[in-house]
VOBA-1610 file (N, C-alpha, C; in pm, whole numbers, padded with zeros to 5 digits, always signed):
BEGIN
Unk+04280+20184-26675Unk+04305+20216-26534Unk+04428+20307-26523Unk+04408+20421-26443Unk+04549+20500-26473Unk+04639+20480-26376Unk+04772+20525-26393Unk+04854+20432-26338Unk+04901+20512-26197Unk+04847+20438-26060Unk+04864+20461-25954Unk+04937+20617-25920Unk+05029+20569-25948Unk+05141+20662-25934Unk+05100+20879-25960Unk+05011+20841-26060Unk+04952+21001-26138Unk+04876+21020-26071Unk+04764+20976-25953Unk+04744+20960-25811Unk+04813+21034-25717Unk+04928+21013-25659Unk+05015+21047-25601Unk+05122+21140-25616Unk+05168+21182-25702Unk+05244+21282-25752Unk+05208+21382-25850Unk+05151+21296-25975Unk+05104+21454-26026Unk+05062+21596-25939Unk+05124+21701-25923Unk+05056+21816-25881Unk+05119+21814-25736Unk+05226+21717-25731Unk+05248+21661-25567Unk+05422+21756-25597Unk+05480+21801-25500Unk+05589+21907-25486Unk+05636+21847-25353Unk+05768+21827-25378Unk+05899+21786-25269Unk+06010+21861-25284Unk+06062+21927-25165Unk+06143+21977-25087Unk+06226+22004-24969Unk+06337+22034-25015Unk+06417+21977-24862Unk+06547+22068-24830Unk+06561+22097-24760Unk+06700+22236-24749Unk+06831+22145-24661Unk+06924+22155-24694Unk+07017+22116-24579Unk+07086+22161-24509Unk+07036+22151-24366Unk+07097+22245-24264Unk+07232+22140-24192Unk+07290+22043-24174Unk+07416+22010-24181Unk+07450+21905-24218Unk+07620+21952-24277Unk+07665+21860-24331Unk+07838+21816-24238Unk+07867+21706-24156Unk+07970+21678-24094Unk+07980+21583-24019Unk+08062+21580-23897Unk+08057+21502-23794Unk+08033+21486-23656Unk+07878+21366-23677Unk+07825+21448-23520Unk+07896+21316-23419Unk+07909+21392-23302Unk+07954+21293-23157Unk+07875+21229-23095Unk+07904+21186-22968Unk+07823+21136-22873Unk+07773+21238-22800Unk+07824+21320-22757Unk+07776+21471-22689Unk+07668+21559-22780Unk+07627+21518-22934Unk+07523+21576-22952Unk+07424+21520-22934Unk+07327+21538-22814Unk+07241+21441-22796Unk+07133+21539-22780Unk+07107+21663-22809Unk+07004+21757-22789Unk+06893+21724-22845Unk+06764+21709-22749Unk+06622+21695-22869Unk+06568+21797-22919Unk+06585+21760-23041Unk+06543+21844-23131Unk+06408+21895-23178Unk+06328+22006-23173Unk+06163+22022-23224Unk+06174+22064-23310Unk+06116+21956-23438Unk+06163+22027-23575Unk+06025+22067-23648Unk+06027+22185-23720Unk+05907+22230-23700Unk+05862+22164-23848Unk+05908+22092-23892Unk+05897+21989-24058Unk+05950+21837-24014Unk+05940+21770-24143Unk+05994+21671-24134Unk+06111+21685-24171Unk+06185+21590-24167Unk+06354+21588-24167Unk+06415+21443-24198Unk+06488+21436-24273Unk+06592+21347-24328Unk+06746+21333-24246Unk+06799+21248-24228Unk+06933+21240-24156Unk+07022+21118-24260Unk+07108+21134-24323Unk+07162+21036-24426Unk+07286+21027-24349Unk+07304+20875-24260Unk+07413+20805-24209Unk+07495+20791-24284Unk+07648+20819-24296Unk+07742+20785-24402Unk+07812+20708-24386Unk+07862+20724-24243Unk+07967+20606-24206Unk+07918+20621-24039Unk+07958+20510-23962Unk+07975+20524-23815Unk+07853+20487-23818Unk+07846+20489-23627Unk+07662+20441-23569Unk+07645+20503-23524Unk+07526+20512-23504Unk+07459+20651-23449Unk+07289+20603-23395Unk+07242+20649-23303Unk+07121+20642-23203Unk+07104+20780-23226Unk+06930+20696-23238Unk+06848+20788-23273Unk+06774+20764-23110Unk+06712+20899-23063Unk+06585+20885-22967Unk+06509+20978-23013Unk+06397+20934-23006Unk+06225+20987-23022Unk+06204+21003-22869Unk+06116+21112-22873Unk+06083+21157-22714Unk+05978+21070-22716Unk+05947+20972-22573Unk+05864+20873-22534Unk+05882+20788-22590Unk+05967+20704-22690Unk+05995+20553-22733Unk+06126+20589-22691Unk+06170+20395-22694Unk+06327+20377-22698Unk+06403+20371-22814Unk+06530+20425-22761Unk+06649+20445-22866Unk+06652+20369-23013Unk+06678+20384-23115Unk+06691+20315-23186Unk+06850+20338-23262Unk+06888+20227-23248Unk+07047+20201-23306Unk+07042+20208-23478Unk+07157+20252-23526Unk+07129+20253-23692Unk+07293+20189-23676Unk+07310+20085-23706Unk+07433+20039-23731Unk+07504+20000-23859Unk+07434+20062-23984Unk+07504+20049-24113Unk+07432+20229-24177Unk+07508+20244-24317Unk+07504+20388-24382Unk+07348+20385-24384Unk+07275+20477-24332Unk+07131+20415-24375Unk+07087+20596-24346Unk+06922+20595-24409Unk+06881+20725-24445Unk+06750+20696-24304Unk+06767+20812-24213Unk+06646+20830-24121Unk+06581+20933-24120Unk+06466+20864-24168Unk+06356+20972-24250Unk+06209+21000-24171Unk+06169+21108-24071Unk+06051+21133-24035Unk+05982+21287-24128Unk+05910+21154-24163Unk+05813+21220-24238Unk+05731+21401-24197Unk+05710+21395-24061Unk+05618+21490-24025Unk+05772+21528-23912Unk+05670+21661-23862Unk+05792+21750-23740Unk+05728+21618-23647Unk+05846+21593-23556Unk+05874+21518-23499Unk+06008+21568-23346Unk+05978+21559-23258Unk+06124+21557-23138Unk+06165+21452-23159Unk+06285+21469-23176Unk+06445+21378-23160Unk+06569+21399-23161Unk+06638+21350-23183Unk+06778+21321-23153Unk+06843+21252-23228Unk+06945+21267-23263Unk+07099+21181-23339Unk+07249+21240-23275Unk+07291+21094-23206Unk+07405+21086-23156Unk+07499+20989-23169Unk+07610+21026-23245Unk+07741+20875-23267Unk+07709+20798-23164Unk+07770+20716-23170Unk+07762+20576-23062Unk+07957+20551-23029Unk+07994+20568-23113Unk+08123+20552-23122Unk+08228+20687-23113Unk+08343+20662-23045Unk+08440+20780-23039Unk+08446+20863-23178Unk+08464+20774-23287Unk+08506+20833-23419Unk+08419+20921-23419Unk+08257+20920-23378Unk+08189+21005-23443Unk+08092+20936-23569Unk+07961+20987-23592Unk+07863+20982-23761Unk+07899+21049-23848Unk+07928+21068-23933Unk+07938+21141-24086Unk+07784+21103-24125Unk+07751+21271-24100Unk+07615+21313-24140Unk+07577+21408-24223Unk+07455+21359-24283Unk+07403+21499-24368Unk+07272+21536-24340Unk+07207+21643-24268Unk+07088+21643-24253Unk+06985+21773-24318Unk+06903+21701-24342Unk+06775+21773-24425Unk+06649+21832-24336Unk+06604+21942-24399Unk+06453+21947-24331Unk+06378+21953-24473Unk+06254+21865-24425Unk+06210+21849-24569Unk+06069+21846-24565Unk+05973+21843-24661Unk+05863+21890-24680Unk+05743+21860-24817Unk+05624+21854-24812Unk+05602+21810-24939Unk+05483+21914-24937Unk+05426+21956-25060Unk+05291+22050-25094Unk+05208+21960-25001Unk+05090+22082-24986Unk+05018+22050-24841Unk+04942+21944-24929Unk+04879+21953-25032Unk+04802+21840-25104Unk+04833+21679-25081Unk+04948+21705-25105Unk+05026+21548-25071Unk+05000+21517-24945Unk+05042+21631-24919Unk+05048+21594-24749Unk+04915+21527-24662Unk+04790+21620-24713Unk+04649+21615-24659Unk+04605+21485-24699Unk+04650+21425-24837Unk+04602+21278-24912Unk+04656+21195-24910Unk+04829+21165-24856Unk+04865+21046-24833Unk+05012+21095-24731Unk+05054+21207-24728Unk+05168+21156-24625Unk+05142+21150-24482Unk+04954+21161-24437Unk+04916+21164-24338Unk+04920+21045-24283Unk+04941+20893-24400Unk+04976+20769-24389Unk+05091+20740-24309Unk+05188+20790-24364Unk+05329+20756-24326Unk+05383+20738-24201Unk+05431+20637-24159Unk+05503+20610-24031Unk+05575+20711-23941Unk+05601+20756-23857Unk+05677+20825-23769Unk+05791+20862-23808Unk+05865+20728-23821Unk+06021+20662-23876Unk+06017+20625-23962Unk+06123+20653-24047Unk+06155+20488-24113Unk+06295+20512-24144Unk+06370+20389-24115Unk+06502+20375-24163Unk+06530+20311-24256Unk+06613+20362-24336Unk+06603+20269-24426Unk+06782+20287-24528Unk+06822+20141-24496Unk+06959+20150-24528Unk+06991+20194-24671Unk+07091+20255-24684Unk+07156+20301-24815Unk+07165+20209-24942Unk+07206+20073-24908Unk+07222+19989-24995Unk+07113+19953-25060Unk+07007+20004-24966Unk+06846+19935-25105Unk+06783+20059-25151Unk+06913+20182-25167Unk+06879+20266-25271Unk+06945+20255-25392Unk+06998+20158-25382Unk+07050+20144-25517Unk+07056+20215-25670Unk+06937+20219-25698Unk+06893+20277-25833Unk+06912+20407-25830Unk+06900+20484-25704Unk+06953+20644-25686Unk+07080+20638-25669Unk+07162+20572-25672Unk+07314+20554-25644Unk+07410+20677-25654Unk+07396+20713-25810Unk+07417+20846-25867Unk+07387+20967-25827Unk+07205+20993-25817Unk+07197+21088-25746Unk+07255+21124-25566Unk+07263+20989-25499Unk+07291+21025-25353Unk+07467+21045-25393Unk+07540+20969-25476Unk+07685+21071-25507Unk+07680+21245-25532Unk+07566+21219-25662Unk+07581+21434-25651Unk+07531+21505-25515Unk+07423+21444-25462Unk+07409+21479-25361Unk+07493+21497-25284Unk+07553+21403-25197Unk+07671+21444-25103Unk+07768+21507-25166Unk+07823+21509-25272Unk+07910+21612-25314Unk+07855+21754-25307Unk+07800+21774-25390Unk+07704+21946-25370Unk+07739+21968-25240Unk+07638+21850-25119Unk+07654+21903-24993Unk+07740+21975-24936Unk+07872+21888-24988Unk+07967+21891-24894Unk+08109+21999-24957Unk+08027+22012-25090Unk+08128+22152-25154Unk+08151+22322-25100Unk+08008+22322-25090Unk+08031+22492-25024Unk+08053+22604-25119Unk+08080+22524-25277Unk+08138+22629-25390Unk+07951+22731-25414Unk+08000+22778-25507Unk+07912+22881-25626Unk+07736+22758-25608Unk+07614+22799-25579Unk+07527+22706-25613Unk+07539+22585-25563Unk+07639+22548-25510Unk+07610+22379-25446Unk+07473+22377-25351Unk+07464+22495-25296Unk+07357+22502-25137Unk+07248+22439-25244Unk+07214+22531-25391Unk+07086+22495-25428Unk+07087+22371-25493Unk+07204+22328-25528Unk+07178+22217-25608Unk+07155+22105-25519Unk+07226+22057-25363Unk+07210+21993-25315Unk+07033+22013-25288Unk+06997+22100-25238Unk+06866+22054-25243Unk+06765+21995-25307Unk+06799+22043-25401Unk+06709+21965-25542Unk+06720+21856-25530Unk+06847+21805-25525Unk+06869+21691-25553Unk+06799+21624-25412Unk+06806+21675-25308Unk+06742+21604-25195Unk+06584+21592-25219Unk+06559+21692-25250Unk+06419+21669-25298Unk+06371+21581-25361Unk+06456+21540-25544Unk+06449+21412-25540Unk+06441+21279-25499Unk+06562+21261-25398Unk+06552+21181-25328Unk+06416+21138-25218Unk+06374+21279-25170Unk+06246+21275-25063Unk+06125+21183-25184Unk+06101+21246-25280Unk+06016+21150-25383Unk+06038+21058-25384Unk+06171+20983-25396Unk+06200+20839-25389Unk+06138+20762-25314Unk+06201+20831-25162Unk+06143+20745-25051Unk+06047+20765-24999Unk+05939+20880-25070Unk+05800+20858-25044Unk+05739+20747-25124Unk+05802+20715-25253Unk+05733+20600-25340Unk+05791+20452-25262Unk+05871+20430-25229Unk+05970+20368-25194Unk+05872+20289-25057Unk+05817+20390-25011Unk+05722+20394-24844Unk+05628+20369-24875Unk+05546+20374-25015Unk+05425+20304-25040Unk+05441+20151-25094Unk+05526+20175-25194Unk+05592+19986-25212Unk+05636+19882-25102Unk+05679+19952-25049Unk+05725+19868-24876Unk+05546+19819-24806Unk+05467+19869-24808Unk+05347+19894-24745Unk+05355+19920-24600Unk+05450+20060-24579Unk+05451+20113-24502Unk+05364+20277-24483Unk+05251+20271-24549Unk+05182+20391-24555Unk+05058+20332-24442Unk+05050+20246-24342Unk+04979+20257-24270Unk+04840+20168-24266Unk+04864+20027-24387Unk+04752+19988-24377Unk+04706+19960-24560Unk+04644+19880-24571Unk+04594+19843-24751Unk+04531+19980-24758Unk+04470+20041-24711Unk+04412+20194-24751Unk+04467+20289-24826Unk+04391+20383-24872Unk+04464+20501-24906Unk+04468+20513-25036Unk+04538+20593-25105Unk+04506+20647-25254Unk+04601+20537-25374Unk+04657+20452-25334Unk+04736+20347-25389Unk+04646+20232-25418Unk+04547+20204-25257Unk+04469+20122-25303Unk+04327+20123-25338Unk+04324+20263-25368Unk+04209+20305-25396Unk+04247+20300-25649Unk+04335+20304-25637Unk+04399+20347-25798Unk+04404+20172-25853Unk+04364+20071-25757Unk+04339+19947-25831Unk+04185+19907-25877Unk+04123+20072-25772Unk+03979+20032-25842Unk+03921+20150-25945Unk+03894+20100-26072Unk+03873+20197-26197Unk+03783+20295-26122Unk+03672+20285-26044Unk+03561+20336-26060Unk+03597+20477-25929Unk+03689+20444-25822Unk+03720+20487-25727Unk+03831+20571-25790Unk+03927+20551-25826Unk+04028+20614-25881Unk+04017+20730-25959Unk+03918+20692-26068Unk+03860+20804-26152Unk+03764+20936-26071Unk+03729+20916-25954Unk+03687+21009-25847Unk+03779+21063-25793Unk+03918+20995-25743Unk+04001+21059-25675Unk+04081+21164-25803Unk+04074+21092-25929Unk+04154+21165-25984Unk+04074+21296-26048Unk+03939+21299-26021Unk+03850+21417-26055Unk+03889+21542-25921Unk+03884+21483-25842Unk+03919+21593-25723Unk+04055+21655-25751Unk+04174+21589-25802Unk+04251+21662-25775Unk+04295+21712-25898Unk+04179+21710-25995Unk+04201+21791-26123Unk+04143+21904-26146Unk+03971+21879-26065Unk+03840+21971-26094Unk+03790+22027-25906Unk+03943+21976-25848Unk+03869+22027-25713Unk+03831+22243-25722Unk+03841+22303-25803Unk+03760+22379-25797Unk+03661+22399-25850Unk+03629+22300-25920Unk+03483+22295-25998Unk+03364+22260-25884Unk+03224+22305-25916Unk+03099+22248-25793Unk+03102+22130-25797Unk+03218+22044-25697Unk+03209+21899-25718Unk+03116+21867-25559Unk+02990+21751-25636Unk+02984+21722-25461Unk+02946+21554-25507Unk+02899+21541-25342Unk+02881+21393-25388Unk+02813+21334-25486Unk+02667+21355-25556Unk+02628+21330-25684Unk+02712+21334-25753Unk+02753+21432-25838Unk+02854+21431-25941Unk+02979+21338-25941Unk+03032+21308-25822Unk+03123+21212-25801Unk+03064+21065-25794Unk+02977+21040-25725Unk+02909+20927-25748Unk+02874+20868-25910Unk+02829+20947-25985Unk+02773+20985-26115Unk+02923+20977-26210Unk+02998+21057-26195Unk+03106+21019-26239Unk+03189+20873-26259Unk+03169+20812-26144Unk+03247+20684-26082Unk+03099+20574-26156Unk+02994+20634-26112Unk+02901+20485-26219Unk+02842+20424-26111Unk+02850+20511-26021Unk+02747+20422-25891Unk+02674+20511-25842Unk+02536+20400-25708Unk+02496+20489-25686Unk+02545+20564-25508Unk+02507+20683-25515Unk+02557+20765-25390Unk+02562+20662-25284Unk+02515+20607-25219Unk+02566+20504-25116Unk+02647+20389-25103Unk+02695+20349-25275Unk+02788+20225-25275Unk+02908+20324-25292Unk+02885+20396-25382Unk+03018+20503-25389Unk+03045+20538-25250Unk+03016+20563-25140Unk+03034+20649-25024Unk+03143+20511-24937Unk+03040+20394-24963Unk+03104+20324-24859Unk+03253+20274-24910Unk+03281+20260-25060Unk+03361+20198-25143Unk+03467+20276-25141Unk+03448+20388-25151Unk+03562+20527-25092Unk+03574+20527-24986Unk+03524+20530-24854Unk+03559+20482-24769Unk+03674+20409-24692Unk+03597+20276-24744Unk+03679+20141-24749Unk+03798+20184-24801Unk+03812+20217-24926Unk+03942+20192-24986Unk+04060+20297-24976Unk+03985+20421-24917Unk+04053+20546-24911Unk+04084+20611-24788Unk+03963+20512-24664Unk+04035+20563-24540Unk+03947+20664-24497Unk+03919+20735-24589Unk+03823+20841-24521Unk+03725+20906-24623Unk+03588+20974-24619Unk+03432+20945-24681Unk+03552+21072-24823Unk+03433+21065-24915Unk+03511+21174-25039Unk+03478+21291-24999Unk+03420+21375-24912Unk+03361+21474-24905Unk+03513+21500-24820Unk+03480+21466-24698Unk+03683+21481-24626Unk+03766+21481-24705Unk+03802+21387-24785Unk+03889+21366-24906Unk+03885+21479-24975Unk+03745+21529-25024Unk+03756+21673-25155Unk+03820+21796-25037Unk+03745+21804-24920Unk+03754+21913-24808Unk+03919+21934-24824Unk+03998+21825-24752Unk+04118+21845-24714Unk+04199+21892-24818Unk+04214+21831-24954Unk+04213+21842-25109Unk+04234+21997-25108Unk+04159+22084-25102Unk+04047+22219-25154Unk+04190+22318-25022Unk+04160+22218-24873Unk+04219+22338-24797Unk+04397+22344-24854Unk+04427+22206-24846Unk+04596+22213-24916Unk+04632+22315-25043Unk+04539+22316-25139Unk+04579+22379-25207Unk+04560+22528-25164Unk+04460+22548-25067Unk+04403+22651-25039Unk+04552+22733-24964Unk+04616+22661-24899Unk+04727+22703-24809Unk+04885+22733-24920Unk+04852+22686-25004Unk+04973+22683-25076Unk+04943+22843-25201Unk+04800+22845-25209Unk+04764+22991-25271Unk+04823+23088-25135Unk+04779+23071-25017Unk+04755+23161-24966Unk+04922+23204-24870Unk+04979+23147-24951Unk+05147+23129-24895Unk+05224+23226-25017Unk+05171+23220-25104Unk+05194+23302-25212Unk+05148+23442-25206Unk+05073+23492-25073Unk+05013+23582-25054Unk+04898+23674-25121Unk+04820+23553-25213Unk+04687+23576-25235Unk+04596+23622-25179Unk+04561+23726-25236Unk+04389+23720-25092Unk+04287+23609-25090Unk+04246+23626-24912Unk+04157+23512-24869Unk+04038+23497-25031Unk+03946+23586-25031Unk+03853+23585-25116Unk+03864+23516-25251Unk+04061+23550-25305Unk+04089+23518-25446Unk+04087+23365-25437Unk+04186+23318-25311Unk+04199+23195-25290Unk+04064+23107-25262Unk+03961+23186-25174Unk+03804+23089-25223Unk+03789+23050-25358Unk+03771+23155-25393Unk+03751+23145-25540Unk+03805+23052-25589Unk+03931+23028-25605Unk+04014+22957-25719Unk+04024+22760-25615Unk+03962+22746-25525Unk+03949+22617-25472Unk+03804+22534-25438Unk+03713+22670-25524Unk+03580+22594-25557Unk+03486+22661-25460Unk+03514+22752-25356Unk+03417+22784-25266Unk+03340+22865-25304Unk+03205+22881-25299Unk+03097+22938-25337Unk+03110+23129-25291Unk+03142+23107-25151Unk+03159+23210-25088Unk+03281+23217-24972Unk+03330+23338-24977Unk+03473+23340-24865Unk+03422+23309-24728Unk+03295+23298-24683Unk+03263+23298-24584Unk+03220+23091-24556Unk+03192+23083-24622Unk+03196+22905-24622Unk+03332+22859-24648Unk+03427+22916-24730Unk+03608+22892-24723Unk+03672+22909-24626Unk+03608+23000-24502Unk+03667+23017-24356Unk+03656+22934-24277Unk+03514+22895-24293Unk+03452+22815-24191Unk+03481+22687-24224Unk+03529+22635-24345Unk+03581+22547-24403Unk+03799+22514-24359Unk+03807+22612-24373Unk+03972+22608-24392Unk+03960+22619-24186Unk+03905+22690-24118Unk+03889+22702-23970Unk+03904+22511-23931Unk+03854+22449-23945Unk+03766+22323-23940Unk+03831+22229-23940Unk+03956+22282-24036Unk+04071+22141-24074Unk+04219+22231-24013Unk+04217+22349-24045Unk+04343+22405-24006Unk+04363+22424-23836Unk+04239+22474-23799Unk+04208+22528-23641Unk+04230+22678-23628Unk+04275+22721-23749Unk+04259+22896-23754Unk+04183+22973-23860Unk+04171+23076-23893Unk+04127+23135-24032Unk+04212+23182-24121Unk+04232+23150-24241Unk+04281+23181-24332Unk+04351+23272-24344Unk+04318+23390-24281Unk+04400+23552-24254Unk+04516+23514-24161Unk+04470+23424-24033Unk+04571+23444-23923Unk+04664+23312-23980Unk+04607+23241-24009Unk+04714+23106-24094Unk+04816+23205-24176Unk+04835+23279-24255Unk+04903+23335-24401Unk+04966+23416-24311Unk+04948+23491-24181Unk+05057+23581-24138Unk+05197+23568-24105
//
């Protein structure tokens, strides 16, 4: 059985830039439209958070507030002193994104002290941050990036991905797993449902419902979304539409439109501009 995890990350890319590092007040209370997800690492002080349409949420110890997807909000001290903050915008390859960070909670906070085992890295981290010398800009990121991996694994161990579903609990079943892990090896090969069924050792209708069940959504969606992520990450590189069919299994550029149209809501040309 292979081990969950090669599921989820192999081929999976995290990134994160940091746009500030200091001390925010009570007067910064602007909502923010962030066009990614974003990280906020509490250092000292309290600080309220608001989400547009829920209520406030208080963070009253060093703790990391992490929305996964672009999200409106806000971070504002609570106290005269002020937060000692560091904030990220951050991001993961669309693949990840399309197969499991579509799981992920809104929020999540999650205090400093039960990062323990990164201890080290969140020291280089805030140092880099907060240096300004030769390369710190890039190194702090990296290193945030790291960290974003953490607490994406971190968010599936918690069983905060939204439910027993999904590609974690799909990697406890041999027969299911070995399908998911064909897609995101051979998703440009002519994979369809036979061959995946056939692969996995069942037949086309126990396979359908069993993926399903365990994955949240049928394999054909699963391969689709699969095919367009990578499809977006060729076509960001400024590939042509046609090359990028090609290289994500589509027969023809004209079924890759109507395909990438379907899940994206645009075409491939006007997406890449």
């Amino acid at each position: 059985m292979p081990d969950p995890y090669d599921l989820i990350f192999d081929n999976a890319t995290f990134s994160a830039e940091v746009v500030f590092v200091g001390t925010r007040c009570g007067r910064d209370n602007l909502m923010g439209d962030y066009a990614s997800g974003s990280l906020h690492f509490i250092r000292a002080g309290r600080a309220e958070v608001q989400l547009r349409g829920h209520a406030p949420v208080l963070v009253e110890q060093p703790s990391l507030v992490f929305f996964p997807r672009s999200h409106s909000h806000s971070l504002r001290a609570v106290d005269e002193a002020g937060a000692e903050v560091v904030c990220a915008l951050a991001s993961f390859s669309e693949g990840f994104e399309r197969t499991v960070a579509l799981g992920f909670p809104e929020m999540v906070v999650l205090p400093l002290a039960r990062l323990a085992s990164m201890r080290f890295t969140l020291e280089a981290f805030f140092a880099e941050a907060a240096a300004g010398g030769a390369g710190s800009r890039q190194l702090a990121d990296k290193l945030c990036g790291i960290l974003l991996a953490y607490v994406a694994r971190h968010i599936h161990e918690q069983g905060h991905g939204g439910g027993p579903g999904g590609v974690l609990a799909a990697a406890g079943d041999k027969r299911i797993a070995a399908a998911i892990k064909a897609i995101h090896t051979r998703f440009h090969d002519a994979l369809d449902l036979d061959t995946l069924a056939r692969g996995a050792g069942m037949s086309r209708s126990r396979f359908v419902e069993r993926f399903k069940r365990l994955v949240g959504t049928s394999p054909h969606n699963y391969l689709v979304n699969y095919r367009i992520g990578v499809a977006q990450q060729l076509l960001a590189s400024r590939l042509p539409v046609k090359t990028v069919a090609e290289r994500v299994g589509y027969g023809t550029t004209a079924s890759f439109v109507r395909s990438f149209k379907d899940v994206v809501g645009m075409p491939p040309g006007a997406w890449a501009k």
